[in-house]
py3Dmol code that shows the C-alpha trace and the ligand (Angstrom):
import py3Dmol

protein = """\
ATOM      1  CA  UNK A   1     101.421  83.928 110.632  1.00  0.00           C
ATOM      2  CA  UNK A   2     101.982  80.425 110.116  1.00  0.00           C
ATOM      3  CA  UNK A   3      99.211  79.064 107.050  1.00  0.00           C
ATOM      4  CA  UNK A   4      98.469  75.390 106.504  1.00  0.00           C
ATOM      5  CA  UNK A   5      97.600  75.055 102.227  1.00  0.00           C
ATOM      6  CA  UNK A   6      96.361  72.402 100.798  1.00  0.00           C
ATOM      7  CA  UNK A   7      96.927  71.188  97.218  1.00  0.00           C
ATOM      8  CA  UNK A   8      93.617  69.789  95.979  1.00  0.00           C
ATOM      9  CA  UNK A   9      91.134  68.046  98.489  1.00  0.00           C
ATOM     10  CA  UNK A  10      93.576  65.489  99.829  1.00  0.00           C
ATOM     11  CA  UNK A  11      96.906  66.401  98.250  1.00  0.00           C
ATOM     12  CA  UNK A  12     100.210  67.670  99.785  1.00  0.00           C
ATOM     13  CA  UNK A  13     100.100  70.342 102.369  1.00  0.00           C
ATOM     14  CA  UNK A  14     102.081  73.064 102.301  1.00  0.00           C
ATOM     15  CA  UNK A  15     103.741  74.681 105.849  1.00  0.00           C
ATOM     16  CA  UNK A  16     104.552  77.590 105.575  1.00  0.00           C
ATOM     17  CA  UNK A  17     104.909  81.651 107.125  1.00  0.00           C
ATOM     18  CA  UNK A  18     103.833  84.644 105.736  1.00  0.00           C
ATOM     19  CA  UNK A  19     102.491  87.972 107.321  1.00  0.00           C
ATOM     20  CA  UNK A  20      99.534  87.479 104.503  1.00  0.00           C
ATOM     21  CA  UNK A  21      98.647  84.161 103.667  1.00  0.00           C
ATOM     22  CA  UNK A  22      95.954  84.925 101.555  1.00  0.00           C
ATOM     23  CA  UNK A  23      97.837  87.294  99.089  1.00  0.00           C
ATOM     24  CA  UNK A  24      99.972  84.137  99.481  1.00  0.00           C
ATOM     25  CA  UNK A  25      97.769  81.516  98.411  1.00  0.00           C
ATOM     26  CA  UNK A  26      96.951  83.459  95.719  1.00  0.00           C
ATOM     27  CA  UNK A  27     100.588  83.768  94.560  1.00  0.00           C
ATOM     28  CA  UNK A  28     101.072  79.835  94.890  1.00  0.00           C
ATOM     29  CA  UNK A  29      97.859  79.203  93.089  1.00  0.00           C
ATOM     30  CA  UNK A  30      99.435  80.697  89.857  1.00  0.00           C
ATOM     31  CA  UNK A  31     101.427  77.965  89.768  1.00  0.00           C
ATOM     32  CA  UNK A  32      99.507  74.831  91.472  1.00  0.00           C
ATOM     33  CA  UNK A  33      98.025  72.038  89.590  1.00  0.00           C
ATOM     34  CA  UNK A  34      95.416  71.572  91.624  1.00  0.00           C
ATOM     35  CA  UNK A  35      93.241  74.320  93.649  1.00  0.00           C
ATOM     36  CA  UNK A  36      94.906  75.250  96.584  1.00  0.00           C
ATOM     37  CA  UNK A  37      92.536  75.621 100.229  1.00  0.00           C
ATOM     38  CA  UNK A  38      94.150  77.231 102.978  1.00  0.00           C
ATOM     39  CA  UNK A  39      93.193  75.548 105.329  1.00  0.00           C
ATOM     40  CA  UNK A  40      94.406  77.386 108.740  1.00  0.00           C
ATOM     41  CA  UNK A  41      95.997  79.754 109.793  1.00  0.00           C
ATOM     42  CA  UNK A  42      98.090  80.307 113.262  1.00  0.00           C
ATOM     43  CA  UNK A  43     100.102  83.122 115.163  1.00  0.00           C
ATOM     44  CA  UNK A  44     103.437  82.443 114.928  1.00  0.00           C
ATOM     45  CA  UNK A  45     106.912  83.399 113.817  1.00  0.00           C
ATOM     46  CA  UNK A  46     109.948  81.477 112.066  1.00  0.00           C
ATOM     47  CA  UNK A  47     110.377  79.794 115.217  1.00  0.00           C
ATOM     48  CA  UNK A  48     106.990  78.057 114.932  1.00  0.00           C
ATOM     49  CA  UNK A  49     107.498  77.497 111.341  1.00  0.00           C
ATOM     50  CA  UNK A  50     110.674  75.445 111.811  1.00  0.00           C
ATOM     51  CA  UNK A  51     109.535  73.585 114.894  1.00  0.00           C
ATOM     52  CA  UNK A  52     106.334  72.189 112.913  1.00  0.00           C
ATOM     53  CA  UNK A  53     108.505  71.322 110.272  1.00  0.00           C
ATOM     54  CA  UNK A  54     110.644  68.974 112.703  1.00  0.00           C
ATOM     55  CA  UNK A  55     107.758  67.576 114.275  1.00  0.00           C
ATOM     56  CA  UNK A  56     106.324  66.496 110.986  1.00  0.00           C
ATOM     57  CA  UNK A  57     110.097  65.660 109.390  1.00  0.00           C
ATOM     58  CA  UNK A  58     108.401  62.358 108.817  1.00  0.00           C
ATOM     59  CA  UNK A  59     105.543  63.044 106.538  1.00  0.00           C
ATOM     60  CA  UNK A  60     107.972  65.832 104.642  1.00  0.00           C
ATOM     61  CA  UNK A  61     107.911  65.506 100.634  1.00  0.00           C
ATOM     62  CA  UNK A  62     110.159  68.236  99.472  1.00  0.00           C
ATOM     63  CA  UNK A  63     110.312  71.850 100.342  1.00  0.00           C
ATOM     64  CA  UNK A  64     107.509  72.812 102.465  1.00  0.00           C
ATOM     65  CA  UNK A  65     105.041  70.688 101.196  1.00  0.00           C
ATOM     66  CA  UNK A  66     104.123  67.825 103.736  1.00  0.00           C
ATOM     67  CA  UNK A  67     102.159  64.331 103.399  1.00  0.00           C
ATOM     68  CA  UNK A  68      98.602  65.114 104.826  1.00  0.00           C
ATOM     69  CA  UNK A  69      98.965  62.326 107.617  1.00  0.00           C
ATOM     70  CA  UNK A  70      96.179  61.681 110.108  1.00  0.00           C
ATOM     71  CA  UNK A  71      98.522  63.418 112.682  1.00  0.00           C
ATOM     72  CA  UNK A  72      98.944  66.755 110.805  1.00  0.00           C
ATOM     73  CA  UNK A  73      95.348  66.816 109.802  1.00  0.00           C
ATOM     74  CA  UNK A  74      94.190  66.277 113.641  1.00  0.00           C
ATOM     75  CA  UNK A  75      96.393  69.247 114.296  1.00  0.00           C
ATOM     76  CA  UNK A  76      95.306  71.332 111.741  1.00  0.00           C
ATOM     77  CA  UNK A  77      91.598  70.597 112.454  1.00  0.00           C
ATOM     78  CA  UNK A  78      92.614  71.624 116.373  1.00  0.00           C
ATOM     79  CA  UNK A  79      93.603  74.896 115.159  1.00  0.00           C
ATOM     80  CA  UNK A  80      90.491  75.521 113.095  1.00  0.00           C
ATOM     81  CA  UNK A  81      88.739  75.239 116.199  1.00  0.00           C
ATOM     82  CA  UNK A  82      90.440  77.215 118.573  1.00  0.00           C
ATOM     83  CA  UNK A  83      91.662  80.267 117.852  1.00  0.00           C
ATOM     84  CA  UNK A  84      89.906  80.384 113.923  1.00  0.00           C
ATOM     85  CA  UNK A  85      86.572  80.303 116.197  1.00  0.00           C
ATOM     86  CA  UNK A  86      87.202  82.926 118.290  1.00  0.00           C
ATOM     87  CA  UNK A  87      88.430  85.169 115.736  1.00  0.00           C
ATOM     88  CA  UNK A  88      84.966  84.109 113.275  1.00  0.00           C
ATOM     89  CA  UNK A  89      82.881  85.558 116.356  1.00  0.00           C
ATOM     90  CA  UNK A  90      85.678  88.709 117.240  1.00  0.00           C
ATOM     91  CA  UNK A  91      87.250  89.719 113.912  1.00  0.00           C
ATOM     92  CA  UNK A  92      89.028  92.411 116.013  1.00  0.00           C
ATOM     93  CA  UNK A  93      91.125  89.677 117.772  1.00  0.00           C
ATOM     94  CA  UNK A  94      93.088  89.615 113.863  1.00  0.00           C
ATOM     95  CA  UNK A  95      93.457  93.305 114.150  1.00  0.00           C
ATOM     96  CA  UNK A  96      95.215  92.639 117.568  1.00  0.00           C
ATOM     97  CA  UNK A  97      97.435  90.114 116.187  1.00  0.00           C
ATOM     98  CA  UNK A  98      98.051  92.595 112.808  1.00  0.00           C
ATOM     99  CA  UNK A  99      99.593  95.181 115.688  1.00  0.00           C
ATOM    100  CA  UNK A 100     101.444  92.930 117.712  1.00  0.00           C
ATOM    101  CA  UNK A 101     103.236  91.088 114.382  1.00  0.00           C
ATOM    102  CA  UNK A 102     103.702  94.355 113.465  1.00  0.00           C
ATOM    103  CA  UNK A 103     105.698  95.348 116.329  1.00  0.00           C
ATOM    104  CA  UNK A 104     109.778  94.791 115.702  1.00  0.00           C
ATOM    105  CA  UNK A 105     112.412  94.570 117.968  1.00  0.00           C
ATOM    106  CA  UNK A 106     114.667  97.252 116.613  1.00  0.00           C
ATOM    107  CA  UNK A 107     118.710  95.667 117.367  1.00  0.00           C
ATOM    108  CA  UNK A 108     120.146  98.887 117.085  1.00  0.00           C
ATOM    109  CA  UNK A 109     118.525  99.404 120.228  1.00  0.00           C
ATOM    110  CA  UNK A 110     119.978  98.035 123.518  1.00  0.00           C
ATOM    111  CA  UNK A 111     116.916  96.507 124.920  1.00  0.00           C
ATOM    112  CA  UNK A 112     113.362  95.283 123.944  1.00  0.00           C
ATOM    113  CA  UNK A 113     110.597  94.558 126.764  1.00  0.00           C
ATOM    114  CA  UNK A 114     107.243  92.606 125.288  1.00  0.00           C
ATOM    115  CA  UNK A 115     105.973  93.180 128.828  1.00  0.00           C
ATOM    116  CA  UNK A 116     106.377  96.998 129.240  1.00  0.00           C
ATOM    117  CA  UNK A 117     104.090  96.677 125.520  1.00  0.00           C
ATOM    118  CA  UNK A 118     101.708  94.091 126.854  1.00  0.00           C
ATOM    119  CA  UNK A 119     101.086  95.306 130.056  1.00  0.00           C
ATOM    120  CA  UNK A 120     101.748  99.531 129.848  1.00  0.00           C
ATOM    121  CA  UNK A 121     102.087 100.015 126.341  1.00  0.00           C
ATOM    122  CA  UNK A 122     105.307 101.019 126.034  1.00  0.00           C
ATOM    123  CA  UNK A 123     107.530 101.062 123.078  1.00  0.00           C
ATOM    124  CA  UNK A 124     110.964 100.294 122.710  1.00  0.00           C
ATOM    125  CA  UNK A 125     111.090 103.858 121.224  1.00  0.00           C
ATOM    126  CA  UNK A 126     109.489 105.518 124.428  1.00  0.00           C
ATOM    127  CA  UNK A 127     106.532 106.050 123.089  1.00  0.00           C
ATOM    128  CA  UNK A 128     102.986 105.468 124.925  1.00  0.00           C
ATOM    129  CA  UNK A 129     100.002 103.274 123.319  1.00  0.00           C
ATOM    130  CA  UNK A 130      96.145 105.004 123.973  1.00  0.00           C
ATOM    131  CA  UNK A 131      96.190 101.573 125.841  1.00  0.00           C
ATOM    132  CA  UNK A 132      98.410  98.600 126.567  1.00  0.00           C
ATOM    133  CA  UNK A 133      97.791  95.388 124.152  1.00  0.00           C
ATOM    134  CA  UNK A 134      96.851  93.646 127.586  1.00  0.00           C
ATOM    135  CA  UNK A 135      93.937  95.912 127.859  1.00  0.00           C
ATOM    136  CA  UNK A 136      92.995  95.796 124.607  1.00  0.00           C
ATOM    137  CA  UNK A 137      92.908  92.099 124.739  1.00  0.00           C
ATOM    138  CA  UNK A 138      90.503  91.886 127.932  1.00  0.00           C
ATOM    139  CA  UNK A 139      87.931  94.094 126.336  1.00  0.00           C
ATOM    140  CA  UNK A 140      87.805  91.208 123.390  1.00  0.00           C
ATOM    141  CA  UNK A 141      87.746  88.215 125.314  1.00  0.00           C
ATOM    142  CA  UNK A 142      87.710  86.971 129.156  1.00  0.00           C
ATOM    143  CA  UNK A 143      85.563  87.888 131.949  1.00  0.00           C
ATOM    144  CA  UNK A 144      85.546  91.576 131.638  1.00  0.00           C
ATOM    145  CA  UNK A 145      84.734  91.138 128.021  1.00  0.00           C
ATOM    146  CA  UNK A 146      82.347  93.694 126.564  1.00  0.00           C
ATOM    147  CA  UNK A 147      80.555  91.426 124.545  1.00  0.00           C
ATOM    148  CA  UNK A 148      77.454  89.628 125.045  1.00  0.00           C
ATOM    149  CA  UNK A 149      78.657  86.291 123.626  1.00  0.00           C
ATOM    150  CA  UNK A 150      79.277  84.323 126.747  1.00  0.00           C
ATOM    151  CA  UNK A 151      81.711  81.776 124.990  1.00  0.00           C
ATOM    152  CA  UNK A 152      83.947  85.424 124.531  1.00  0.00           C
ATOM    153  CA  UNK A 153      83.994  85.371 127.903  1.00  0.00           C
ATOM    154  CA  UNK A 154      85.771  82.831 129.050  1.00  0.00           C
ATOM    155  CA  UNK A 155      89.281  82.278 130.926  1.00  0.00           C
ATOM    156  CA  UNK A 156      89.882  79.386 128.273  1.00  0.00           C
ATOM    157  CA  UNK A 157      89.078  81.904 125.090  1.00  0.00           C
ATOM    158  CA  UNK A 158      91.088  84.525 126.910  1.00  0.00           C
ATOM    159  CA  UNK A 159      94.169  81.651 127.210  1.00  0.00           C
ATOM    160  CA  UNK A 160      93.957  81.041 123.512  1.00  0.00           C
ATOM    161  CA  UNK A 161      93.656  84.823 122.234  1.00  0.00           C
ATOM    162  CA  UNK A 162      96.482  85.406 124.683  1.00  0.00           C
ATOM    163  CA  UNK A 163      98.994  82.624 123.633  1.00  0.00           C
ATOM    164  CA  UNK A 164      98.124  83.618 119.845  1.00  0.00           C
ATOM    165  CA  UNK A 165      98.909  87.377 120.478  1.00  0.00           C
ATOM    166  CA  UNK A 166     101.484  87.286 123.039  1.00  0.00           C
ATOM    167  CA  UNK A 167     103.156  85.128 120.843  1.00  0.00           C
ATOM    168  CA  UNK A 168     103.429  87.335 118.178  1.00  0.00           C
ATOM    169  CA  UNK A 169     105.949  89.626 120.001  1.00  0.00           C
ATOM    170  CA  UNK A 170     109.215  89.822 119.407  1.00  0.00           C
ATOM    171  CA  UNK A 171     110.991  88.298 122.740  1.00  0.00           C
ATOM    172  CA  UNK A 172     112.441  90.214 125.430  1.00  0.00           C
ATOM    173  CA  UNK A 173     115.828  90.888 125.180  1.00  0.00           C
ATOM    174  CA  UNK A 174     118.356  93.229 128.285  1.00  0.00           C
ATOM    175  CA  UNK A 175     115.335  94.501 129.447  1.00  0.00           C
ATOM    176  CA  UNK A 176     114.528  94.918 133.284  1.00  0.00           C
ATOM    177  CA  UNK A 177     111.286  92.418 133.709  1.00  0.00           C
ATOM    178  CA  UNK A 178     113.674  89.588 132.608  1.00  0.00           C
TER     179      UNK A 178
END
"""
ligand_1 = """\
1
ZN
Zn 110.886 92.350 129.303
"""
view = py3Dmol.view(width=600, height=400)
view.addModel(protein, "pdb")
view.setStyle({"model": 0}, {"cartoon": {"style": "trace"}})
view.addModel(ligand_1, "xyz")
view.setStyle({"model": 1}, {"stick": {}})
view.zoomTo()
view.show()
């Protein structure tokens, strides 16, 4: 995941990726002078990492740490409302993302499919999932949610919950659906 820390109320703001950014915001906060607040967090990979790191180049003070500018905050608090919203009414949308970051594409192998996982459930080892993460998904959020919170179920809630989780898959690589 990608976490968004904040040194002190309106202090530097640290970009940065770990699979636990809790664990790591503790870590940092050994060492901070001021108290650290994460902030947000997002899905998201290396590849996410680096490209908000270009797009904010500008506001960069050293490291990871960024200058909280009005346009990194506004993206920040777009985050917070999005996917951070759906997952504060289904926690089980994290789990979700926990097994899809999870998931590895394994090089030794000659092919990885994200879509034979998403959609049947299939491994790059051969092995079957009790159900595809696709399925899994649309029992969460989207109009065959079972929930009874109508903002669950919601094409736009499924969009974000899908991008998020999706995301987190390694990419395909010499695999048939390409
Ligand atoms: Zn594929």
């Amino acid at each position: 995941m990608v976490y968004f820390i904040q040194c002190g109320n309106d202090g530097p703001i640290k970009i940065g990726k770990s699979i636990d950014p809790v664990r790591r915001l503790q870590i940092l906060a050994l060492s901070a002078p001021s108290k650290l607040r994460l902030l947000a967090t997002i899905p998201g990979s290396r590849d996410e990492e680096s490209r908000l790191h270009r797009q904010f180049a500008e506001d960069r003070l050293y490291g990871e740490w960024f200058h909280p500018s009005p346009a990194l905050l506004a993206l920040i608090a777009s985050f917070q409302d999005s996917w951070n919203s759906l997952c504060r009414f289904e926690p089980r949308l994290l789990d979700l993302l926990k097994t899809a970051e999870a998931i590895k594409d394994d090089r030794a192998k000659p092919a990885f499919c994200a879509n034979a996982i998403w959609y049947h459930g299939i491994m790059q080892d051969g092995t079957v999932l009790p159900h595809s993460l696709k399925w899994e998904l649309t029992q969460l959020v989207g109009w065959e949610a079972n929930t009874n919170l109508l903002n669950l179920r919601t094409s736009g809630a499924y969009g974000i919950a899908y991008n998020a989780i999706y995301d987190a898959l390694p990419a395909c690589r010499n695999c048939s659906c390409l």
